[in-house]
N, C-alpha and C positions, 0 to 999 in steps of 0.2 A: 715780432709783431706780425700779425697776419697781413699776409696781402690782398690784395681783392681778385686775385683772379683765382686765389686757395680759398675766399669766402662764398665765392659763386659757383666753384664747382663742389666746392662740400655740401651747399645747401642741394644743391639739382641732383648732386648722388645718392644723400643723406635722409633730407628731410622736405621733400615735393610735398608732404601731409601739411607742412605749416607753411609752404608758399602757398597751395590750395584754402588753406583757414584763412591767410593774407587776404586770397582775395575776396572769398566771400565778408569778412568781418568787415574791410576795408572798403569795398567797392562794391559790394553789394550784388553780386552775381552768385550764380546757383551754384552745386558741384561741378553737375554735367555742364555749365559753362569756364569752369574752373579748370575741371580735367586737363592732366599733362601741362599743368602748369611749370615753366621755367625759368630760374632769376638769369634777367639778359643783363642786368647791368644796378651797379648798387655808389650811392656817393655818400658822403656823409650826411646828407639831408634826405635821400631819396632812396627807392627800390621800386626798380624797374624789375614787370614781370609779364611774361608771353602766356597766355594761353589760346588755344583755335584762332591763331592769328591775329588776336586783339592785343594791345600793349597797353599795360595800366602801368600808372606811377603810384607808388604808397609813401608819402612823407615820411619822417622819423623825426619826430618831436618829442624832446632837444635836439637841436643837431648833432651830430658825436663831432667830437674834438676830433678823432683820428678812427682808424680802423681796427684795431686793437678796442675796441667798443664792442665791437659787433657782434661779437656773440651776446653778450649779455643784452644786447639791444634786440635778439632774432628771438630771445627766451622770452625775454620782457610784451612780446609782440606776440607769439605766440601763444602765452596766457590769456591778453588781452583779446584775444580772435576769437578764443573757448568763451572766456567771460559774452565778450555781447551774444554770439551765437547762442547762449546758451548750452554749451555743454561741458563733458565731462574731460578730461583728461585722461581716462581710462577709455578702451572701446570691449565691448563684451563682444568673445570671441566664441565663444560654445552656450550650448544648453543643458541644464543640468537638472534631470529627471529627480522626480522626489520620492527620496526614502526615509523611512523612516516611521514617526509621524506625518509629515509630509505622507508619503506615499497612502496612509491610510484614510486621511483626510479626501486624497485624490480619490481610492477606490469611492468612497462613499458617496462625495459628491458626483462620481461619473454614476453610481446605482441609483442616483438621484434624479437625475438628466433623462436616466431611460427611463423609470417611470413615468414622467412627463406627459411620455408618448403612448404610455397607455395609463392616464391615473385611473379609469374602472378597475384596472387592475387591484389598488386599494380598498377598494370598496370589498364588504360584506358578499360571500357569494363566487365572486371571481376565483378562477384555478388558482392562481397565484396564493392569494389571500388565502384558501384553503389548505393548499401543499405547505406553506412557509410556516403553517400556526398561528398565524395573526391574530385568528380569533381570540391567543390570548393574552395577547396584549394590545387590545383594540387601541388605544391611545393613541401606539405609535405610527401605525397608517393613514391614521386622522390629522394629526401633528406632519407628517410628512407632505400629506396634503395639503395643507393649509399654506407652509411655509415653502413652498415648492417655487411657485409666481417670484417669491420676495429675494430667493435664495438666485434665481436666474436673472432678474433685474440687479441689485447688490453685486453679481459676479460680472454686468455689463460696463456698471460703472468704473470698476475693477479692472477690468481690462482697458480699457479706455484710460483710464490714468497711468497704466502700466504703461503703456504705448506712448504716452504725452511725458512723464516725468522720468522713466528710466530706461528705455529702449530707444528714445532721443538723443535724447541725450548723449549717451553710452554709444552713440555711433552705428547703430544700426538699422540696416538699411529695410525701408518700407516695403514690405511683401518677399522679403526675402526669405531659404527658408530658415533660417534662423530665427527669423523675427516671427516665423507663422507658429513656429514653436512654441516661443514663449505665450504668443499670443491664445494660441489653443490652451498650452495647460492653465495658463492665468482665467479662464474664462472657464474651464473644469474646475480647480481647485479655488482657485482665488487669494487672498494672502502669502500664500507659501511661494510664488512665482518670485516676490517681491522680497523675502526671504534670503532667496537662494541667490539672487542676484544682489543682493546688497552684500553679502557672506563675499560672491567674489571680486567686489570692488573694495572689501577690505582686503582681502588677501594680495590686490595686489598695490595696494598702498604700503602693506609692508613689504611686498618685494623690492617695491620703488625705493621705501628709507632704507632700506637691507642694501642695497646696492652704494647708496650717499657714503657708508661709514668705511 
């Protein structure tokens, strides 16, 4: 059976990420107040935890019969911390450039952004317009025009969701550059950002069961 001074040092060596979820989920304090958080003391009702000098209690409801609980009781609590916080169990670790499809999508939508900044460009007349041959397929200058405003509004919302629903989640930290990454190419391309990041929250969902069996 475990004892509690092997439960206290395993968790402060181990797992500081889920005394940190502890206390934000539990006690409602930020990260940066959370930071270097340390279990001082644990009872079968209770978990005592330090962080920047402050000492919070976090109940354990049921009380454990014994200590030989405790692990499943630190899992049980640590889902539960994701669950309110909102997030994921996974943390995206990298950014993953798009190829492919993907990447064509990107080229396009980025030759789309710089037109923008010059749309006379499109217009009848312009070097551009002339060098490229546009004149013979006027349509699509026109169409590119039109849909240009909708295409950059659409990619605002776009990124904005990306940021609120899966870069939150996912543990990644605001303004970081990680996060400016995804941020940028979601807001160039759009969909495919969302793509690539769901691709690798399934891969490691299977690495997660891959490990169980």
């Amino acid at each position: 059976m475990a004892s509690k001074d092997f439960i206290i040092k395993h968790m402060n060596a181990d797992h500081q990420e889920s005394l940190i979820l502890f206390l934000q989920a539990y006690c409602g304090i930020t990260s940066s107040q959370a930071k270097n958080a340390q279990m001082e003391e644990i009872t079968t009702s209770n978990v005592i935890i330090t962080a920047n000098g402050t000492r919070y209690s976090i109940p354990i409801d049921p009380v454990m019969k014994d200590y030989s609980e405790a692990r499943g009781r630190m899992v049980a609590m640590h889902k539960e911390s994701l669950k309110r916080l909102g997030r994921s169990e996974f943390t995206l670790t990298e950014y993953r450039a798009p190829r492919g499809l993907h990447a064509v999508i990107f080229g396009l939508c980025f030759l789309l952004y710089v037109t923008c900044f010059m749309r006379s460009s499109l217009r009848p007349g312009s070097a551009l317009y002339e060098n490229l041959g546009l004149q013979r397929i006027p349509w699509l200058p026109r169409f590119v025009y039109i849909i240009q405003p909708y295409v950059v509004a659409i990619h605002i919302i776009e990124t904005t969701a990306l940021a609120v629903t899966m870069l939150k989640p996912l543990n990644v930290p605001v303004l970081s550059g990680l996060w400016c990454k995804w941020i940028a190419s979601c807001f160039v391309e759009g969909y495919g950002s969302f793509a690539r990041i769901k691709e690798f929250v399934k891969e490691q969902k299977v690495k997660k069961n891959g490990k169980r069996h």
